[in-house]
C-alpha positions as CSV (number, residue, x, y, z in Angstrom):
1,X,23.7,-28.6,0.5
2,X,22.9,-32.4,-0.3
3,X,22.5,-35.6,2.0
4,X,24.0,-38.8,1.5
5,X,24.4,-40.8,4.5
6,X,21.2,-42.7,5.5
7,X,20.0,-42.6,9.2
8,X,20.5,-46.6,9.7
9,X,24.8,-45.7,9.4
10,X,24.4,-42.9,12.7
11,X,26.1,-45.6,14.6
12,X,29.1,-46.1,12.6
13,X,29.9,-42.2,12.0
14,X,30.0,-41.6,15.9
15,X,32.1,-44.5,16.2
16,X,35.6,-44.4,15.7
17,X,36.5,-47.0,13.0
18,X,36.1,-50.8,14.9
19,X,39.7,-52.2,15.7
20,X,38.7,-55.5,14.3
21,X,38.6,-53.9,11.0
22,X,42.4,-54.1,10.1
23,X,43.2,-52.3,6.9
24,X,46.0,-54.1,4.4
25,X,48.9,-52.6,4.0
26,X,48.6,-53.3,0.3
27,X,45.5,-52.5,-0.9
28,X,44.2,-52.1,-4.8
29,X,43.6,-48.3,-5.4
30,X,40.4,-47.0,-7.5
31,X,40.5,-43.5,-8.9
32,X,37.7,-41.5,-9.0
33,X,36.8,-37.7,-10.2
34,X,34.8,-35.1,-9.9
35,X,34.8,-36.1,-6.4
36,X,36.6,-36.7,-2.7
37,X,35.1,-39.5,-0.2
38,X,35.3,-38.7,3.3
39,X,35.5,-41.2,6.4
40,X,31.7,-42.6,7.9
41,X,29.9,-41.3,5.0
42,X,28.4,-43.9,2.3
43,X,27.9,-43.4,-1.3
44,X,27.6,-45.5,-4.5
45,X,29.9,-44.7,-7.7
46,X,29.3,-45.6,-11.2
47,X,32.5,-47.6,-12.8
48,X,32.7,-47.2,-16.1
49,X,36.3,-48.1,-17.0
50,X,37.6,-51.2,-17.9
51,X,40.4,-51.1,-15.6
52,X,38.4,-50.6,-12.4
53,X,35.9,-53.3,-13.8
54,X,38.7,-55.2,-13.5
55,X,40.3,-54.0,-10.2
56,X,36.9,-54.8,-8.5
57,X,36.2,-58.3,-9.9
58,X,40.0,-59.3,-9.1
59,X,39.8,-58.0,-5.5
60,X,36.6,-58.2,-4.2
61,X,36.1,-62.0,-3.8
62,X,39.5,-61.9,-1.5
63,X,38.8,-58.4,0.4
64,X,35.9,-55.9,0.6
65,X,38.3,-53.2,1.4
66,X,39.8,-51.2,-1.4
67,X,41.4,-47.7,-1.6
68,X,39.7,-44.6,-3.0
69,X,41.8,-41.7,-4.7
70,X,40.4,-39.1,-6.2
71,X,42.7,-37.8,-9.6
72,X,43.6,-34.3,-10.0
73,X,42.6,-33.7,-13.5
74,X,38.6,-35.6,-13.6
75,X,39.1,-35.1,-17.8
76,X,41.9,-37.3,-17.7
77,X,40.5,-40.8,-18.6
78,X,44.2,-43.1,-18.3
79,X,45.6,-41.3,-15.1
80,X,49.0,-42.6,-13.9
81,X,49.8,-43.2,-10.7
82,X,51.5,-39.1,-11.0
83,X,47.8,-37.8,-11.4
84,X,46.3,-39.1,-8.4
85,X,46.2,-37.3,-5.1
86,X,49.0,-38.8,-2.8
87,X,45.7,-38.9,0.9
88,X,42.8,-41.4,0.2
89,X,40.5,-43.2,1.8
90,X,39.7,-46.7,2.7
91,X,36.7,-48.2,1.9
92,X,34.7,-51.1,2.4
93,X,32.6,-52.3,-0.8
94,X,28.9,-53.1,1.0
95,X,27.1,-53.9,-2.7
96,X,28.2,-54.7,-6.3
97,X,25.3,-54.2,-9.5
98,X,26.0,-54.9,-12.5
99,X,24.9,-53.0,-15.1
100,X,23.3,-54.1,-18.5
101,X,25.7,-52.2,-20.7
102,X,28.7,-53.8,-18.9
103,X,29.3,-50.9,-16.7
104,X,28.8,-51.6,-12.5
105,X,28.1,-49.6,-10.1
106,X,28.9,-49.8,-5.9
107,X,28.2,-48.6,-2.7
108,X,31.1,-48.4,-0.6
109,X,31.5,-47.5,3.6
110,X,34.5,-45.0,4.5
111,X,36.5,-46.5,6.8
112,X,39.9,-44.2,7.3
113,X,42.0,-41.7,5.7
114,X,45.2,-43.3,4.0
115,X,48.5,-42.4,2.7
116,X,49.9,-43.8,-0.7
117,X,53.6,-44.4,-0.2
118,X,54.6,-46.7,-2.8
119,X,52.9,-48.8,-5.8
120,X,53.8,-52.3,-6.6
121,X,51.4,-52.2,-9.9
122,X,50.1,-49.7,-12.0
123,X,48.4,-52.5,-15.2
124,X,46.3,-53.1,-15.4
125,X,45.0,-51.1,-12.4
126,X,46.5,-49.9,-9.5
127,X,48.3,-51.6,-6.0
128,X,49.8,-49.7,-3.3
129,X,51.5,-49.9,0.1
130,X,49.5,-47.4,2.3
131,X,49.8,-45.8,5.8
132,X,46.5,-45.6,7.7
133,X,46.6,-41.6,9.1
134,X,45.8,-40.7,12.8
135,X,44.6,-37.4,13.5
136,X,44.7,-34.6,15.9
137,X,42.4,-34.7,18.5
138,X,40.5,-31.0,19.4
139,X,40.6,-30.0,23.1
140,X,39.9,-27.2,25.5
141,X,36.9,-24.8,25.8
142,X,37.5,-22.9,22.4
143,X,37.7,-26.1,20.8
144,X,34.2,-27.0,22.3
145,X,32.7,-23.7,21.3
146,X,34.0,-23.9,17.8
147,X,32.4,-27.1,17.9
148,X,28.7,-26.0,18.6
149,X,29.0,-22.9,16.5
150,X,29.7,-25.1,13.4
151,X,26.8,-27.0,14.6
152,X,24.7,-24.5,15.0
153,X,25.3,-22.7,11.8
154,X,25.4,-25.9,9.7
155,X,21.5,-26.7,11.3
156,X,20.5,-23.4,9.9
157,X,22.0,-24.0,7.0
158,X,20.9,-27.6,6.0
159,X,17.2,-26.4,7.4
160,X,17.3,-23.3,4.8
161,X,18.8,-25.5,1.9
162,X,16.3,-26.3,-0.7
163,X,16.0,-30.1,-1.7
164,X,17.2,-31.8,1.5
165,X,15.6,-34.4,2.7
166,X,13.6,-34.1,5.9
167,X,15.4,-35.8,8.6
168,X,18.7,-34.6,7.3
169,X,19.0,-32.1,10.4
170,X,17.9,-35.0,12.7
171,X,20.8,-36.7,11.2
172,X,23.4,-34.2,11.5
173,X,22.6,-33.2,14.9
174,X,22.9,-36.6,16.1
175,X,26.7,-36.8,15.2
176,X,28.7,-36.1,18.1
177,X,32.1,-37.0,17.2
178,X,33.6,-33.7,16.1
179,X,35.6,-35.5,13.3
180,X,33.2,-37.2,11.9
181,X,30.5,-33.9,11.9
182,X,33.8,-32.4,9.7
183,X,33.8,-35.0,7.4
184,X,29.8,-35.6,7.1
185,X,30.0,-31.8,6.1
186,X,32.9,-32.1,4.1
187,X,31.2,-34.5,2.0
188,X,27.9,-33.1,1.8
189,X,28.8,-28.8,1.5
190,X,29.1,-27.4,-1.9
191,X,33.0,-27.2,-2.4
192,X,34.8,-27.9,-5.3
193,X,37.0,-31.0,-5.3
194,X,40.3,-29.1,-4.1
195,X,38.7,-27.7,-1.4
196,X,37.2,-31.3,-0.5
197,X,40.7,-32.5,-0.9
198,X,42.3,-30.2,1.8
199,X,39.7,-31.2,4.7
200,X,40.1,-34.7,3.8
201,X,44.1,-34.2,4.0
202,X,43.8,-32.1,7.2
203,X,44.8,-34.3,10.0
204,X,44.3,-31.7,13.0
205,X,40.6,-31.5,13.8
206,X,40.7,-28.4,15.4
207,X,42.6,-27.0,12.5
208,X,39.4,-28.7,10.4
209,X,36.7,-27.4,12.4
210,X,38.0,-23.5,11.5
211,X,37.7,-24.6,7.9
212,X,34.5,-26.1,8.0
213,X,33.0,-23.4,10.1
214,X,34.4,-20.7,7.1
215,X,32.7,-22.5,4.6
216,X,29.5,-23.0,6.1
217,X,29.3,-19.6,7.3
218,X,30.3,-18.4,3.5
219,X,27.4,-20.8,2.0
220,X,24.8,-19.6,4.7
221,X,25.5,-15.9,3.4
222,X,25.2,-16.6,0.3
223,X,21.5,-18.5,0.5
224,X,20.8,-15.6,3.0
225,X,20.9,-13.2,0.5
226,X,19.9,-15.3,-2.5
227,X,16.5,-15.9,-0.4
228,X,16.4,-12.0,0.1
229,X,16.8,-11.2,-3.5
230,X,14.0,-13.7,-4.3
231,X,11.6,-11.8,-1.8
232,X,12.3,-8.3,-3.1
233,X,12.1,-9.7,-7.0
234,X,8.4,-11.3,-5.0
235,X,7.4,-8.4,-3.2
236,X,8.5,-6.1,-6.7
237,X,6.3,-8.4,-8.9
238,X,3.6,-8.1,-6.5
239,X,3.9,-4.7,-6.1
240,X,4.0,-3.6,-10.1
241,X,0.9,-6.3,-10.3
242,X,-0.9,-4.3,-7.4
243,X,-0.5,-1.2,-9.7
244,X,-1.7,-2.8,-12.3
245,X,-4.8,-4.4,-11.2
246,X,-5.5,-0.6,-9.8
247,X,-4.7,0.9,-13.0
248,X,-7.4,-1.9,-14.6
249,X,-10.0,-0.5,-12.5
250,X,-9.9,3.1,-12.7
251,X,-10.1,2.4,-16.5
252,X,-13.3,0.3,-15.9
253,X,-14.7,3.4,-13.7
C-alpha cells in the first residue's frame, strides 16, 4: 500500500467538494494510463504527448479545471475518443513544470466524478460535454459498522505495509467522510486499473464500502502470510545456522 495525499489537503477530503467551485459543462479531457484518479486525492502526472502539451497550454490560462480519463488499453499511444473510459474525474491543475526535454509535468486536486456524454473535438486533443455524478449516500447501523470495520482493517493494514510513510495512519484515520475514506483507499490500495475503474464508477457508497472492505481484507491476508513465510524462512536460517555453529564446535573439541 502507498500514500499520496499530503496531510496539509485533510481538510478538503472531509469536505464535500465547495459549491463555489462550479464545474463546466464543457471541459477539455486528458487521458491518462496505467492509472485511475479518484475525488480528494492529489497527485502529479508526467505529460509526455504532444497533444496533452497542447491541451494544457490552450486551457489552463482560461480554466484550472480539466477532465481526467483514464484509456483502456495504457499501450495505446493515439487513443480515440472509443478507448477512453466513458466515468472521469474533474480536476483542478494546482502546479505546471516544465521540463527540459519539452515534456511537463502537473499536480492536479480531484474535485468530482464526471460522465462523458458527448465530444465536440477530438484534434488535436479532446473536448466534451460532461455530467457531474451524485452519489448514494450510506445509512443505518450496518452501514456504520461496515464503516469502522474498513477502518479498522485498513489501519492494520497501512501500519503492516512496508514503505509508508509515518503519518500515513494519522492521515487516514482522520478522514471521516465515508466516501472520501473509499476513494483515499481506492487510490492508494494495490489494484489493477480495472478494479480502480469500478470504485471510481460506483456511485452507491454503501455498495463501495463492501468492495473496499474485500480488497483490503484480501491484501491484509496476503502481507499476513507473506510476513509469516519470512519468519519461518528466519527462524529456518537461524535454526540450520544454530546447527551449524554446534557442529563447528564439537569438531574443535
Amino acid at each position: 500500500m502507498t500514500d499520496s495525499t499530503p496531510t496539509n489537503i485533510i481538510d478538503q477530503i472531509n469536505q464535500p467538494m465547495a459549491e463555489s467551485t462550479q464545474i463546466p459543462a464543457l471541459l477539455p479531457v486528458l487521458p491518462i494510463r496505467g492509472t485511475v484518479a479518484f475525488p480528494g486525492t492529489v497527485m502529479p502526472l508526467a505529460i509526455g504527448r504532444s497533444a496533452s502539451r497542447r491541451l494544457l497550454d490552450d486551457s489552463l490560462p482560461e480554466s484550472k479545471i480539466i477532465a481526467l480519463v483514464t484509456q483502456r488499453d495504457e499501450e495505446e499511444e493515439n487513443p480515440g475518443s472509443e478507448a477512453l473510459y466513458e466515468i472521469g474525474l474533474a480536476v483542478t491543475v494546482l502546479k505546471m513544470i516544465r521540463q527540459p526535454d519539452e515534456s511537463l509535468s502537473v499536480i492536479v486536486h480531484g474535485l468530482t466524478r464526471v460522465r462523458l456524454t458527448q465530444f465536440t473535438q477530438v484534434k488535436p486533443y479532446f473536448i466534451a460535454k460532461v455530467d457531474q455524478l451524485e452519489e448514494k449516500a450510506g445509512s443505518g447501523k450496518r452501514f456504520e459498522a461496515a464503516v469502522a470495520q474498513v477502518r479498522e482493517q485498513a489501519r492494520t493494514l497501512i501500519e503492516m505495509s512496508p514503505n509508508v510513510p509515518e503519518d500515513a495512519v494519522t492521515l487516514f484515520m482522520n478522514i471521516e467522510n465515508p466516501s472520501a475514506m473509499t476513494d483515499f483507499l481506492g487510490a492508494n490500495l494495490n489494484l489493477d486499473v480495472e478494479q480502480k475503474q469500478d470504485l471510481l464508477e460506483n456511485l452507491d457508497v454503501a455498495k463501495r464500502i463492501r468492495a473496499v472492505h474485500q480488497h483490503v481484507s484480501t491484501q491484509l491476508e496476503i502481507l499476513k502470510l507473506q510476513q509469516k513465510i519470512q519468519q519461518d524462512v528466519q527462524s529456518s536460517i537461524g535454526e540450520s545456522q544454530r546447527k551449524h555453529y554446534m557442529r563447528e564446535q564439537l569438531k574443535a573439541i
